[in-house]
C-alpha positions as CSV (number, residue, x, y, z in Angstrom):
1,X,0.0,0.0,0.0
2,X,1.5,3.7,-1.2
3,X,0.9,5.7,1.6
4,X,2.3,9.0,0.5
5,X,1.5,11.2,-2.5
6,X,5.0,13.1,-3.2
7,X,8.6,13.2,-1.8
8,X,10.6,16.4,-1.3
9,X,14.6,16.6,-0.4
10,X,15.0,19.2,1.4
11,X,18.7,19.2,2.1
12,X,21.9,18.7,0.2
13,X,24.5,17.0,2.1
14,X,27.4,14.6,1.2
15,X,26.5,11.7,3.9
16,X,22.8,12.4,5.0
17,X,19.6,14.5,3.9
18,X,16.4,15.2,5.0
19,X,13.3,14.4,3.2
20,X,9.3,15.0,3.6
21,X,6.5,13.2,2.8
22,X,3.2,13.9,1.6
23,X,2.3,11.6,3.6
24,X,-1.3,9.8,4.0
25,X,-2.5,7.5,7.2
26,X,-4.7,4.4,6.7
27,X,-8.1,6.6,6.4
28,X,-6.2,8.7,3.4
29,X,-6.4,12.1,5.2
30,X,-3.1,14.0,4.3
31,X,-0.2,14.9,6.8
32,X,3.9,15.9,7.0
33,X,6.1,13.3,7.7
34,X,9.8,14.2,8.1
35,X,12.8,11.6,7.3
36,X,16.7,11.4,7.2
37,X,18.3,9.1,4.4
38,X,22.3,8.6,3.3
39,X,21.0,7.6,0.1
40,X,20.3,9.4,-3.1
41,X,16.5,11.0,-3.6
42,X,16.0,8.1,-6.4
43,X,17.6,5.3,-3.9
44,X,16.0,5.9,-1.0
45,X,14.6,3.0,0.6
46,X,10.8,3.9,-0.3
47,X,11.3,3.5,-3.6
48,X,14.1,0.6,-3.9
49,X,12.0,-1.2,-1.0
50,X,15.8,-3.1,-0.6
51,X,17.5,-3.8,2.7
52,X,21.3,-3.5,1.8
53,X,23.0,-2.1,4.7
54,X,24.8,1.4,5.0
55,X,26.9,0.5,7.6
56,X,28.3,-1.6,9.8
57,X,28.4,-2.2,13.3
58,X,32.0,-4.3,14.7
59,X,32.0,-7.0,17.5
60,X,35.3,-7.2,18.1
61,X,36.8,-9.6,20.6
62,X,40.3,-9.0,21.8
63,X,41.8,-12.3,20.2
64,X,45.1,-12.3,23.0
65,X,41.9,-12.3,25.4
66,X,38.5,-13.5,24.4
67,X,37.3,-11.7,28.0
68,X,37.6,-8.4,26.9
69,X,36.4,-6.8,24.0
70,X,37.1,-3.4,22.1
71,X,34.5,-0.1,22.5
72,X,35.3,3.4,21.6
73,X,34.0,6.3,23.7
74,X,33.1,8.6,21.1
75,X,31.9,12.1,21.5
76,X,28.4,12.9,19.8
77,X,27.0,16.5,19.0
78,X,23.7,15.4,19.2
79,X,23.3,15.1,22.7
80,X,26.3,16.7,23.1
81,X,28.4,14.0,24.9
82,X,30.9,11.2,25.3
83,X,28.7,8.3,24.3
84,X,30.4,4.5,24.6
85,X,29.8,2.3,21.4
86,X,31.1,-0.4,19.2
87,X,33.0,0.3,16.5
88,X,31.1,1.6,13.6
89,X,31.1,3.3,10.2
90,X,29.6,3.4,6.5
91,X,30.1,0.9,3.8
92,X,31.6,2.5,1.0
93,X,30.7,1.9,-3.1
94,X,31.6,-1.1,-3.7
95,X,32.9,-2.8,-0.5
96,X,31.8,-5.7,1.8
97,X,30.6,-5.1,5.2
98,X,33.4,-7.2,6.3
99,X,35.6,-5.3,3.8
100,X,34.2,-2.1,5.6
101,X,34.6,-3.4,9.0
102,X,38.2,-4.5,8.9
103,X,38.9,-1.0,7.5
104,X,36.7,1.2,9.9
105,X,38.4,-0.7,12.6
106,X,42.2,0.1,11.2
107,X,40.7,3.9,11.0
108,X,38.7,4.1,14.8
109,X,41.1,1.9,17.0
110,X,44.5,1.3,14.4
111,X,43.8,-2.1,14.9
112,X,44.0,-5.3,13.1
113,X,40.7,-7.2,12.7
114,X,40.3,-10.6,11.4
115,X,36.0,-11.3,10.6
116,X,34.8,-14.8,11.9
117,X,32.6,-16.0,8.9
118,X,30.8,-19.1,11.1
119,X,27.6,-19.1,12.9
120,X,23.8,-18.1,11.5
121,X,24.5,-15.9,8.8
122,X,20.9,-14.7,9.8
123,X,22.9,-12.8,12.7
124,X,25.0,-10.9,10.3
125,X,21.9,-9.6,7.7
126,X,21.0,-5.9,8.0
127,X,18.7,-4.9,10.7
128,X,17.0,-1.2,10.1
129,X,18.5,1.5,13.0
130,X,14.9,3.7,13.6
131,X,12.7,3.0,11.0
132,X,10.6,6.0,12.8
133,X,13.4,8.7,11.2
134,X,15.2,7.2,8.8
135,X,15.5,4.5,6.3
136,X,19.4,3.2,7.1
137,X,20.3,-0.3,8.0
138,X,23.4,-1.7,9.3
139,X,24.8,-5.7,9.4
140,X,27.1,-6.9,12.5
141,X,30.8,-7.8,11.8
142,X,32.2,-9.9,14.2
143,X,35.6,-11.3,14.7
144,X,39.0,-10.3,16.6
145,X,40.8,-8.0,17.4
146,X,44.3,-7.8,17.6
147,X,47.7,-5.2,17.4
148,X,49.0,-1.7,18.7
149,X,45.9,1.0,19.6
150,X,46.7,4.1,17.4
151,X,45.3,7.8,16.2
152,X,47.0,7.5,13.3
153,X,44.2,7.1,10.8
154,X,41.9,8.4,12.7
155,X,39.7,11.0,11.3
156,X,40.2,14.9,12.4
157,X,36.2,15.6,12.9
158,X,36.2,11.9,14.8
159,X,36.7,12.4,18.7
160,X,37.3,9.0,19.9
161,X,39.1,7.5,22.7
162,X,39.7,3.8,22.6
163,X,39.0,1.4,25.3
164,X,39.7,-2.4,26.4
165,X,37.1,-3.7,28.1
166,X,36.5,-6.8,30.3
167,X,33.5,-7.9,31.8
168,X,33.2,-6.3,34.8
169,X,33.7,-2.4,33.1
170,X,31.6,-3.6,30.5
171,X,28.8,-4.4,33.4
172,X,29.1,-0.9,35.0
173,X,29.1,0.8,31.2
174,X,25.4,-1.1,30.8
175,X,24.8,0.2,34.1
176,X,26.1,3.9,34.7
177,X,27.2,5.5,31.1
178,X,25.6,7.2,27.5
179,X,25.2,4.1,25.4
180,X,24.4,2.9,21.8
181,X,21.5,0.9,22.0
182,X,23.5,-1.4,19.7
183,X,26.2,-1.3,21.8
184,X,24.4,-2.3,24.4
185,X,22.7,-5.6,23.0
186,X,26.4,-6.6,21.6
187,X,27.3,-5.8,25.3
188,X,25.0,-8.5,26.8
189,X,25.9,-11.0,24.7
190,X,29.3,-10.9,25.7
191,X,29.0,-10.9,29.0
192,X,27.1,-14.3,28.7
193,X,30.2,-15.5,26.1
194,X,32.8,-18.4,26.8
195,X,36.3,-17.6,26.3
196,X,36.8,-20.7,24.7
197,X,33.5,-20.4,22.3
198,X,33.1,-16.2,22.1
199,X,30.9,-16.3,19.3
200,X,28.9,-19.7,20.5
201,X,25.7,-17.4,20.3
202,X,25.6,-16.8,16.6
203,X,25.4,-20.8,16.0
């Protein structure tokens, strides 16, 4: 069912842009309906009705210690504030999401990260972010970490302070600090993870 008569951009950025609706609610009366997309106005979602992801989200396990895991603490202008999250970025034209990840984590952390390709691959599909303002989707990379923490490729608008986590920060970060709601899920399934089987949950 069409439920909208017309779409309007209404912004011209490089990585995200703002779009209304003409939009029309089940009865077919008429209202405004306000959206964010980091597609182009002829790729947005409502049209290609696709799920390919925009981004990635990285779970990634220290691999010299399957107890502690990697989070950034990453400031966000937003809500102006340190918020603690997973590694993260954008898939770029052409790339994998494990192509993407393994790159986004070189650029955030200057680590090394090697993607574990068993389990449920239904774990690693994209999953929409807030359907209720904007269209993106984003697939889970998971794998290890490993190497030297470094700002070298780190970009200069990106402020973002690396951290090694074990289990007991990671419980007081679920239970005291700004958090991705991403983050956080990831978060409780490590805590329930075996050191000898850390990705056991995605089979």
């Amino acid at each position: 069912m069409k439920k909208y008569t017309n779409i309007h951009k209404l912004s011209d950025n490089r990585f995200l842009n703002l779009f209304h609706l003409d939009a029309l609610t089940d009865s077919g009366r008429s209202f405004d309906y306000f959206f964010v997309s980091r597609r182009k106005a002829d790729q947005i979602r409502l049209i290609t009705q696709d799920s390919a992801a925009e981004g990635v989200v990285i779970y990634p396990v220290l691999k010299e210690d399957p107890e502690k895991i990697v989070m950034i603490r990453q400031y966000r202008y937003p809500i102006g504030a340190y918020l603690y999250e997973l590694p993260a970025g954008l898939i770029d034209a052409g790339e994998t999401p494990e192509a993407a990840a393994v790159r986004e984590m070189k650029e955030e952390t200057g680590l090394c990260f090697e993607v574990y390709t068993d389990g449920d691959a239904a774990y690693r599909r994209p999953f929409f972010m807030g359907a209720g303002f904007t269209d993106e989707s984003s697939n889970t990379v998971y794998g290890y970490a490993s190497g030297t923490v470094s700002r070298d490729d780190m970009e200069d608008t990106e402020s973002i302070q690396v951290l090694i986590v074990d289990k007991e920060e990671a419980r007081r970060i679920l239970r005291e600090e700004k958090l991705s709601i991403r983050a956080a899920y990831l978060l409780m399934n490590f805590l329930h993870a075996d050191k000898n089987a850390p990705f056991a949950f995605l089979e």
